[in-house]
C-alpha positions in Angstrom: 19.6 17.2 -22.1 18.6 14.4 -19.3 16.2 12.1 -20.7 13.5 11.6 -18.6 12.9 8.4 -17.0 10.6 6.8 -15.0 10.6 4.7 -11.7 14.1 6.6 -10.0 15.7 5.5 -6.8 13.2 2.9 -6.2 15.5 0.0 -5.0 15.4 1.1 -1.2 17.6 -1.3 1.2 15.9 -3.6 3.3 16.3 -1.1 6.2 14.5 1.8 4.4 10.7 0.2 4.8 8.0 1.9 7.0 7.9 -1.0 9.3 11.7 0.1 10.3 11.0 3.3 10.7 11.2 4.1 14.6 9.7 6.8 16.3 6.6 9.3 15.1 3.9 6.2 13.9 1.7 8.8 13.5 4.1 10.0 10.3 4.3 6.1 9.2 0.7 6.0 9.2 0.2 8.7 7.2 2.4 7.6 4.7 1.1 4.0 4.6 -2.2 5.9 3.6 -0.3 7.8 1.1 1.2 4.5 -0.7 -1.4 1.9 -0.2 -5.0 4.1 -0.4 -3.9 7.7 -2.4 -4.2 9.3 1.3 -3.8 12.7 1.6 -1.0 14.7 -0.4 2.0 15.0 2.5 5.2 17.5 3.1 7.2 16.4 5.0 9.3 18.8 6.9 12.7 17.7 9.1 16.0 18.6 9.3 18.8 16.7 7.8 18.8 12.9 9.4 15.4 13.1 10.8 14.4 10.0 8.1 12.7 12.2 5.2 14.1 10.0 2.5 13.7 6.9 4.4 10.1 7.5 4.4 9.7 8.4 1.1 11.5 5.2 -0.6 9.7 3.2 2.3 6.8 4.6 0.8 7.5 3.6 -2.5 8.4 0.2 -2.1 5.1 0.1 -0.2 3.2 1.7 -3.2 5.2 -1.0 -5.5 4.0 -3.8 -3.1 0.3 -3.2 -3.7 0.5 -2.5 -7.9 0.7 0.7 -7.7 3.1 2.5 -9.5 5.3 4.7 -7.5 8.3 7.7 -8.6 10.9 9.1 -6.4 12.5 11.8 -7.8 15.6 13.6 -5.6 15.6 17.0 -6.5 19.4 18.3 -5.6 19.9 15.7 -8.4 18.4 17.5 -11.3 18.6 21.0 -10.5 17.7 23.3 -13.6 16.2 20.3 -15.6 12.9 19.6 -13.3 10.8 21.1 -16.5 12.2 18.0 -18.3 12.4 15.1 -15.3 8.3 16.3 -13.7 6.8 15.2 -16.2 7.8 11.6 -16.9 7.2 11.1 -13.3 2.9 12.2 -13.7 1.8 8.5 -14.8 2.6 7.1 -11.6 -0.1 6.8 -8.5 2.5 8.1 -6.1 5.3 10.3 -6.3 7.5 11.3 -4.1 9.8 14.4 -4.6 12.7 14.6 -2.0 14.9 17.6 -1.5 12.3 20.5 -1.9 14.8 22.9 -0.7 16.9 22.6 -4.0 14.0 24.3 -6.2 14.1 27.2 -3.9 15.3 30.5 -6.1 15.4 28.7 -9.4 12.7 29.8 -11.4 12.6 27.6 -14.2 12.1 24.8 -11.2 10.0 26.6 -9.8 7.8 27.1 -12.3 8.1 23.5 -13.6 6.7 22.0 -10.4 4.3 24.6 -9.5 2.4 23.4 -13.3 3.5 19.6 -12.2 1.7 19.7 -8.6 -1.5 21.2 -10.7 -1.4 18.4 -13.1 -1.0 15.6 -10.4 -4.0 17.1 -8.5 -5.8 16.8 -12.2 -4.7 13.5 -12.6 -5.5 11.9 -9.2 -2.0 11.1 -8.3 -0.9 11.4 -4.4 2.7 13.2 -4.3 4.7 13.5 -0.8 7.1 15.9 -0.5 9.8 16.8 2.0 12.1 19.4 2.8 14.2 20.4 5.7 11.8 23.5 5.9 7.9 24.7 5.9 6.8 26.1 2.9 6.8 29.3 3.9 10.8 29.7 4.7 12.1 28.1 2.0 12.5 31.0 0.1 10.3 30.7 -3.1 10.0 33.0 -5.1 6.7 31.4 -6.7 3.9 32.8 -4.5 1.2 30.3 -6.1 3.8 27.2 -6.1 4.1 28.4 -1.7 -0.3 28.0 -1.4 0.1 24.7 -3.3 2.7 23.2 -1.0 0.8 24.8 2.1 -2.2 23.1 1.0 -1.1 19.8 1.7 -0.8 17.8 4.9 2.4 18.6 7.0 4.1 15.9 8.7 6.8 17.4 11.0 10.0 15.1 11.7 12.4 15.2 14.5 16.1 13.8 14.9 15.9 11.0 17.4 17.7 11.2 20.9 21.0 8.6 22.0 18.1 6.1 23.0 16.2 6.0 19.7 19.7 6.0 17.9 20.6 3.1 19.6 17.6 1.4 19.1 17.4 2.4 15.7 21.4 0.4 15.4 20.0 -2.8 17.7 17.3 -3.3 15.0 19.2 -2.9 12.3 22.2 -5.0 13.4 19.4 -7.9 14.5 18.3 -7.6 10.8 21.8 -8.7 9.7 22.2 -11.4 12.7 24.5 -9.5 14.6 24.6 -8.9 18.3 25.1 -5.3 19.4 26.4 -5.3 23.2 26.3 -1.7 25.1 30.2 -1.4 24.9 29.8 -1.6 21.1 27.5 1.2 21.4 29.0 3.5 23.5 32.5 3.3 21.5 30.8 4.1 18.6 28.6 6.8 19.9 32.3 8.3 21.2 34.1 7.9 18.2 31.9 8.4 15.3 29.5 11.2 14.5 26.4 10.5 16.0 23.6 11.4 13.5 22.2 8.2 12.6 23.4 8.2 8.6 27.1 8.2 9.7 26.3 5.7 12.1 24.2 3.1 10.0 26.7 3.8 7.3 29.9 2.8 9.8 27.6 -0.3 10.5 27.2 -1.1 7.3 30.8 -1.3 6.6 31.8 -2.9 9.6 29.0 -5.8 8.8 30.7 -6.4 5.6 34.1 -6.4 6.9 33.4 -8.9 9.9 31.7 -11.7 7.4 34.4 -11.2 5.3 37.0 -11.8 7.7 34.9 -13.9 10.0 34.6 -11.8 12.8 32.5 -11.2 15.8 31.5 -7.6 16.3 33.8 -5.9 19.0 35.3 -2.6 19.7 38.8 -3.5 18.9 37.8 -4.8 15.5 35.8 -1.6 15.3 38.8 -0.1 16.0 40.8 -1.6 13.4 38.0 -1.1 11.0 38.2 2.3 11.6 42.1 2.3 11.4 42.4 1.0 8.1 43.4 -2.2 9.2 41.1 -4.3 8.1 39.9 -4.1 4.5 36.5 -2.6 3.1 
């Protein structure tokens, strides 16, 4: 059995705060209400590298930043043990439950957060949840548990264009006191996938590497990087 435990996830990277977030401020508003005030109760809905779980650990450390006590649970994570993980999460002022689409079709989850979401509403916590889907087509079998999540405040998210992408990079390289120059940019936007995890996460790396070997940023040590000639 998983022993429940409570805060989870809540050491976000510097990047993952709600003042990095680019694009949709209406969405960063809304969840500034959610950590800071007990806003409204929020589902967020996105596909896959649209920034769902950026905002919900940027709305934690948010939460955390004002005394408030703040949970972020990833569902995929604990698939078939929700009925054990929900409830140590209900003494905290916000939680925020990412992944939504893992409950969909097990009933014992199901079941587990339709009783935790009536509890939290009892208990005057705010919860934020996100999923790539509405409600409605993520195939639960729980009718009630569908009018609960339908209930609360949607917040729809969209992938960013090549502009916001590379804006999104700039920012996060300038954060690290590196210098991003369009040639960079374009190489990587040729070579590497272009939703904005794989890219960050190449950036990641490549920061490392360069302070370790002393490096400026360029495309041929990208390309060595990315080689395997220069070590993680």
């Amino acid at each position: 059995m998983i022993t429940p435990q409570l805060p989870l996830g809540l050491r976000a990277p510097p990047d993952q705060r709600l003042d990095t977030f680019h694009g949709q401020p209406e969405a960063v508003a809304a969840l500034a209400a959610a950590a800071t005030a007990g806003g409204d109760w929020l589902y967020l809905a996105g596909p896959a590298g649209s920034g769902k779980t950026h905002l919900l650990l940027a709305a934690c450390a948010a939460a955390a930043e004002t005394g408030r006590r703040a949970a972020y649970l990833p569902l995929a994570g604990f698939s078939g043990h929700l009925a054990d993980m929900l409830p140590a999460q209900e003494g905290a002022d916000l939680v925020c439950l990412d992944g939504l689409d893992a409950v969909a079709g097990h009933g014992g989850d199901e079941e587990a957060l339709f009783h935790f979401h009536n509890r939290a509403r009892a208990g005057g916590a705010t919860v934020v949840y996100a999923a790539r889907q509405a409600p409605a087509a993520l195939g639960l079998a729980l009718p009630d548990l569908v009018t609960r999540l339908g209930q609360c405040t949607r917040v729809n998210l969209a992938l960013l264009d090549d502009t916001g992408r590379r804006d999104v990079l700039r920012a996060r390289a300038a954060r690290r006191g590196l210098d991003l120059d369009d040639a960079v940019l374009d190489w990587l936007e040729r070579r590497v996938d272009r939703d904005l995890g794989s890219l960050t996460a190449l950036l990641d790396r490549a920061d490392r590497a360069s302070l370790a070997a002393q490096r400026r940023l360029t495309v041929p040590f990208l390309r060595r990087l990315l080689n395997g000639d220069v070590p993680r």
